[in-house]
C-alpha positions as CSV (number, residue, x, y, z in Angstrom):
1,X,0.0,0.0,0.0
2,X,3.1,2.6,-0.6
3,X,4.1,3.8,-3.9
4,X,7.4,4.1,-3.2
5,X,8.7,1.0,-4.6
6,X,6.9,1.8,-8.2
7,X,8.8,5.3,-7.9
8,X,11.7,4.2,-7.0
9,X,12.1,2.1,-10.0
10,X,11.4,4.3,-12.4
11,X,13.5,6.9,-11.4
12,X,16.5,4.3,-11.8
13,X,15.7,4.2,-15.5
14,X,13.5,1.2,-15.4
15,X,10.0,-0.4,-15.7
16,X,8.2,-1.3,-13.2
17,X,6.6,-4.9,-12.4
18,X,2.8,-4.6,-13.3
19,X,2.5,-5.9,-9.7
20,X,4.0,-3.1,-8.0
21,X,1.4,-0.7,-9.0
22,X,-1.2,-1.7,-6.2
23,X,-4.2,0.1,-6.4
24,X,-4.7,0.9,-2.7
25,X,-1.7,2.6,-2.9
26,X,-1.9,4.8,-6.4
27,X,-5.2,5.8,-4.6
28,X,-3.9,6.6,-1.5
29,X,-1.2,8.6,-3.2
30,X,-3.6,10.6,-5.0
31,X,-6.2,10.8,-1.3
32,X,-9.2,13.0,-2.5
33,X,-10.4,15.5,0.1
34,X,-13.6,14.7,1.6
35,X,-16.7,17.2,2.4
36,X,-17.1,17.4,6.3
37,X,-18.6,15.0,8.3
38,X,-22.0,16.2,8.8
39,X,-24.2,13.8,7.6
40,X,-25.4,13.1,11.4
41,X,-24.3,9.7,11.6
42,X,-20.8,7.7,13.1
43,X,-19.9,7.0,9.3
44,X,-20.6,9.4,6.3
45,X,-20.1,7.9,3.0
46,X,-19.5,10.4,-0.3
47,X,-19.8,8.7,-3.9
48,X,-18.3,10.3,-6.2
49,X,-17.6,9.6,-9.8
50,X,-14.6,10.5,-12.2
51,X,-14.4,10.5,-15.7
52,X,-11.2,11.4,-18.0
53,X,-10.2,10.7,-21.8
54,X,-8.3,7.5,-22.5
55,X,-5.7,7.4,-25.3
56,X,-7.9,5.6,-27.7
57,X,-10.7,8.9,-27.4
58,X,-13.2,6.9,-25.0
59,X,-13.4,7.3,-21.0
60,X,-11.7,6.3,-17.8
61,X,-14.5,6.1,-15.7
62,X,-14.5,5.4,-11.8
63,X,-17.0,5.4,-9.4
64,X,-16.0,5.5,-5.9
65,X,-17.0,6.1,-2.4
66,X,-14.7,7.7,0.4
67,X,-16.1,7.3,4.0
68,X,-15.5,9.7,7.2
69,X,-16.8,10.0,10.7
70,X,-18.0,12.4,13.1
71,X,-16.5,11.0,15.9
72,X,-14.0,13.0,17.8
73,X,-11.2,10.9,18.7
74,X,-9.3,13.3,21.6
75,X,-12.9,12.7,23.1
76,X,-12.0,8.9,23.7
77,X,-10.1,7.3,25.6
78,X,-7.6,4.9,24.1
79,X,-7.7,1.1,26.3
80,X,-4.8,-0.6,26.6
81,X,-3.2,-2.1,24.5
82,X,-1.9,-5.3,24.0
83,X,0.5,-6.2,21.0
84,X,2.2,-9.5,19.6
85,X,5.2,-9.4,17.5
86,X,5.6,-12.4,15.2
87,X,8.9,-12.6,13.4
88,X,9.9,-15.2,10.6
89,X,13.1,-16.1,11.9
90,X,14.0,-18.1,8.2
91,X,17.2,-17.8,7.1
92,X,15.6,-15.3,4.2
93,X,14.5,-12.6,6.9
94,X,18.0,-12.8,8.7
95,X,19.1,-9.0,6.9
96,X,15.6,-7.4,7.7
97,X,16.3,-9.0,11.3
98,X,19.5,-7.2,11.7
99,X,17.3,-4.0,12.3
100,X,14.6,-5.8,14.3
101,X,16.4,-4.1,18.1
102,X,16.2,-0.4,16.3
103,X,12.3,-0.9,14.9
104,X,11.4,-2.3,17.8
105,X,12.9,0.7,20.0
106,X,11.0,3.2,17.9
107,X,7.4,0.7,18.0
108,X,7.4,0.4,21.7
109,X,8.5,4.6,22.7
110,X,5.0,5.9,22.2
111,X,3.8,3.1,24.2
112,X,2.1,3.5,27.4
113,X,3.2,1.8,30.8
114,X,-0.4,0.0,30.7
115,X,0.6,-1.5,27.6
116,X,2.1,-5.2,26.6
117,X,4.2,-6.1,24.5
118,X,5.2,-10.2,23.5
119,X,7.5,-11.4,21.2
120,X,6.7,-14.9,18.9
121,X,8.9,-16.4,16.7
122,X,8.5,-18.6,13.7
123,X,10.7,-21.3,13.5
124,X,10.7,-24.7,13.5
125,X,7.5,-24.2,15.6
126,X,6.5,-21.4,17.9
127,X,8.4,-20.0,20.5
128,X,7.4,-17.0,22.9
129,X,10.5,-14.9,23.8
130,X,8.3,-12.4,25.7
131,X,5.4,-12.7,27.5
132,X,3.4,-9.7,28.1
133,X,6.0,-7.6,29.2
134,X,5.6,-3.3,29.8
135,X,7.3,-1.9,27.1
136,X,10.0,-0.5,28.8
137,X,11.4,-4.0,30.4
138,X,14.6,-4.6,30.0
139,X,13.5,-8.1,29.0
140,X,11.7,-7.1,26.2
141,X,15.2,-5.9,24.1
142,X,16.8,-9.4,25.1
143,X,13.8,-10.9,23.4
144,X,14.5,-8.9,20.1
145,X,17.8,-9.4,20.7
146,X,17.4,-13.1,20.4
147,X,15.2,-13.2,17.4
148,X,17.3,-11.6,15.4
149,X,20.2,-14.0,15.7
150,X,18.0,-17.4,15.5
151,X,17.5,-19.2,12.5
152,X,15.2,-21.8,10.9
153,X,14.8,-23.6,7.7
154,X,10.7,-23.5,8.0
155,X,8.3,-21.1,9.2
156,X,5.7,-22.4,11.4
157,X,3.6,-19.2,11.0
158,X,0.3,-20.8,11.6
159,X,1.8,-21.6,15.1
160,X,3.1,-18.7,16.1
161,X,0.0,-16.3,14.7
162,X,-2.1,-19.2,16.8
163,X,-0.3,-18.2,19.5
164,X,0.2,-14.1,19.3
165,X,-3.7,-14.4,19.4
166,X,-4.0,-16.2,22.8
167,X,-1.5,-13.9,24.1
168,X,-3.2,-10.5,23.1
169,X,-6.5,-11.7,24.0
170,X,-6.9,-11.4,27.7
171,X,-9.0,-8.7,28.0
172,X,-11.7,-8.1,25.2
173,X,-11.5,-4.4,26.4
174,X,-8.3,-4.0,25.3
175,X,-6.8,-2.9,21.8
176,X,-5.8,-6.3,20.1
177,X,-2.7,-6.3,17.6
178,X,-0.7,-8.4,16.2
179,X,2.3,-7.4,13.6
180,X,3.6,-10.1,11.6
181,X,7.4,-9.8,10.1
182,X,7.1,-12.5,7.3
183,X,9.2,-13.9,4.2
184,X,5.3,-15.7,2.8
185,X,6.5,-18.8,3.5
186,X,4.4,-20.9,5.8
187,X,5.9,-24.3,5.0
188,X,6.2,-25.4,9.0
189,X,3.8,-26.8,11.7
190,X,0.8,-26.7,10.1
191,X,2.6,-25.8,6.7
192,X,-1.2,-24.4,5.4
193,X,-1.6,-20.9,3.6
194,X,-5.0,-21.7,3.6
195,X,-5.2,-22.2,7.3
196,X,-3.1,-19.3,7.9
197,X,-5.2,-16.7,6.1
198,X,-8.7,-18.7,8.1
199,X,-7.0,-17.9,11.2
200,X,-6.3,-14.3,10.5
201,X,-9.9,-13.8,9.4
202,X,-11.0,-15.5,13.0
203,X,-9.0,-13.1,15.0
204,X,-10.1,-9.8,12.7
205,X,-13.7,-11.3,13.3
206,X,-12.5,-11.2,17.3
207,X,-11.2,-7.5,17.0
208,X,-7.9,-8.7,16.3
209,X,-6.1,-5.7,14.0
210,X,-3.2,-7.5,12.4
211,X,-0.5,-6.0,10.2
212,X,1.9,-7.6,7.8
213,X,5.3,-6.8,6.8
214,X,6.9,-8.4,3.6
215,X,10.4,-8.8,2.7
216,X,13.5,-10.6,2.4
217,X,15.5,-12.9,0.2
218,X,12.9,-14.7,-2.5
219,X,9.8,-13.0,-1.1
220,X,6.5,-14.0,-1.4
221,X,4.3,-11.7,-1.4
222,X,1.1,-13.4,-1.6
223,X,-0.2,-14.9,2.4
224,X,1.5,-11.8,3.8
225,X,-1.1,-9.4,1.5
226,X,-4.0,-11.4,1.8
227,X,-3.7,-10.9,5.8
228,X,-3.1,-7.3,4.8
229,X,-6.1,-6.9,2.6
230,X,-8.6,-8.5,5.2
231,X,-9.0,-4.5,6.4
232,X,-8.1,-5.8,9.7
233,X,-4.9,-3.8,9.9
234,X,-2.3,-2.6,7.1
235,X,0.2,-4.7,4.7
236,X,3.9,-3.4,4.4
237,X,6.9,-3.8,2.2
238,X,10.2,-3.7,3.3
239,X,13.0,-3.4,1.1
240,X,15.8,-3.2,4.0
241,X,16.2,-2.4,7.3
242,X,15.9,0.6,7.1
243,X,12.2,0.8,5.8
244,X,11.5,-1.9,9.0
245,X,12.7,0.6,11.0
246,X,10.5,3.5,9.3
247,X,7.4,0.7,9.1
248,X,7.8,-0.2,13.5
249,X,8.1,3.5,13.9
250,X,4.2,4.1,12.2
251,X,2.6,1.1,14.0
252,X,3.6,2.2,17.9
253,X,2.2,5.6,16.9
254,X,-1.2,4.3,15.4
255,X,-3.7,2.7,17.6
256,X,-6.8,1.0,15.6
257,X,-9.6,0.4,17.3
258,X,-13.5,0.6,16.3
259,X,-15.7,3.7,16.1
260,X,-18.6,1.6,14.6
261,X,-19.7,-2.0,14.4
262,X,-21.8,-4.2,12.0
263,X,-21.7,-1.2,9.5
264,X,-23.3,-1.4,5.7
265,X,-23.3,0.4,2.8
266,X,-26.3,0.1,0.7
C-alpha cells in the first residue's frame, strides 16, 4: 500500500513490475479530500464519480466512495493495549532482522506503561520470547535481541500467529494487535496458507487488528497481503532495514480500534 517501490524504480531508468502498481496505494497517493462529516451519523459515506479521456478517445471512468466520521477521537479514551510481534526467523529474513532491536525501540516509545508487548517467533515451531512484558522491560530488548540471531529452515507461522492471538486476548477491552514480520512462506507446523489466512480472518472477526510486513531474500508476497487486505490492519513492504525501522516507527504511533460496528453500505 506505498508507492514508493513503483517510484523508485522508475527513477532508476526502469519499468516497473505490473505488480508493484497496487491500487490501494496509487489511490492513496492521489487521497481526495472529503466534504465534512455532517451527515449526522458515526460513518458518512460520499460517492463520487470521475471520468477522464483514454488514449484511444473513450473514457476512464471510476466510481467511488470515500467514508468519514463524526467521531471526535481526543474525546475517547484509548484502552490498553496489548500487541504481539511475530517474526519469521527463516534464514531469508536474517538482513531485515539485523534491524529488528532499532524498529522495535522506535514501536514500543509511544507506548504507554499499561501497555504489553510479547514477542513470537516462527521457527521450526512457535516460540514465545516475551510474554506480556511493559514496554520499557529490560526483558523485552533481550527478546528482540534473540530473534534476530535465530534461525530456521521452515516457518511455522500458523503456530506462532495461533499463538500471538491467545497472548493478546486477555481482555476483550483491550486494543488487540498483532504485527507479523514474514518472508510468505508458511511451509512449518501446520505448513497451510490456507489455514493461515482462516485464522487471520478469525481473530479480525474477534477484534484482532493484524498487520503484515513483507520482505527478504525470494519473497513472497502473496499470504502476507492477503492478511493485509482482510482491512483488519495494514500490509507493508520492506525493502531493507531501514524501511522496518520506518514501518515499526508508524505502528507504535497508530492505535486502531472501532468507532462503529456491524456497519453497511447500501
Amino acid at each position: 500500500q506505498d508507492i514508493a517501490l513503483f517510484r523508485s524504480v522508475v527513477e532508476t531508468g526502469e519499468v516497473p513490475d505490473p505488480e508493484m502498481l497496487d491500487p490501494i496505494g496509487f489511490f492513496a497517493e492521489h487521497a481526495v479530500d472529503l466534504p465534512p462529516a455532517d451527515c449526522g451519523e458515526v460513518v458518512c459515506a460520499h460517492p463520487m464519480l470521475a471520468v477522464a479521456p483514454r488514449f484511444d478517445g473513450s473514457n476512464w471512468t471510476m466510481a467511488f466512495v470515500g467514508l468519514n466520521s463524526s467521531v471526535d477521537l481526543s474525546t475517547r479514551a484509548r484502552p490498553p493495549l496489548r500487541v504481539a510481534i511475530v517474526v519469521d526467523v527463516s534464514a531469508q529474513t536474517a538482513g531485515l532482522r539485523a534491524s529488528l532491536l532499532s524498529a522495535a525501540a522506535r514501536l514500543v516509545t509511544p507506548l504507554r506503561p499499561e501497555d504489553r508487548v510479547s514477542i513470537v517467533v516462527a521457527g521450526d515451531g512457535a516460540e514465545v520470547l516475551a510474554d506480556s512484558l511493559g514496554p520499557f522491560d529490560a526483558g523485552l530488548g533481550d527478546a528482540v535481541d534473540s530473534a534476530t540471531r535465530m534461525t530456521a529452515s521452515v516457518v511455522a507461522l500458523y503456530d506462532a500467529l495461533a499463538v500471538a492471538g491467545e497472548l493478546v486476548s486477555d481482555d476483550p477491552a483491550n486494543l488487540r494487535h498483532i504485527l507479523v514480520l514474514s518472508n510468505g512462506r508458511a511451509d512449518g507446523g501446520l505448513a497451510s496458507e490456507s489455514h493461515v489466512l482462516a485464522l487471520a480472518e478469525a481473530l479480525a472477526a474477534e477484534g484482532v487488528t493484524i498487520s503484515t510486513i513483507g520482505g527478504g531474500e525470494d519473497y513472497e508476497q502473496r499470504l502476507p497481503l492477503a492478511i493485509g487486505e482482510l482491512g483488519a490492519g495494514a500490509y507493508y513492504f520492506a525493502a531493507d532495514g531501514a524501511d522496518l525501522v520506518d514501518i515499526f516507527d508508524l505502528e507504535g504511533r497508530t492505535a486502531l480500534y472501532p468507532i462503529a460496528r456491524d456497519f453497511q453500505l447500501v
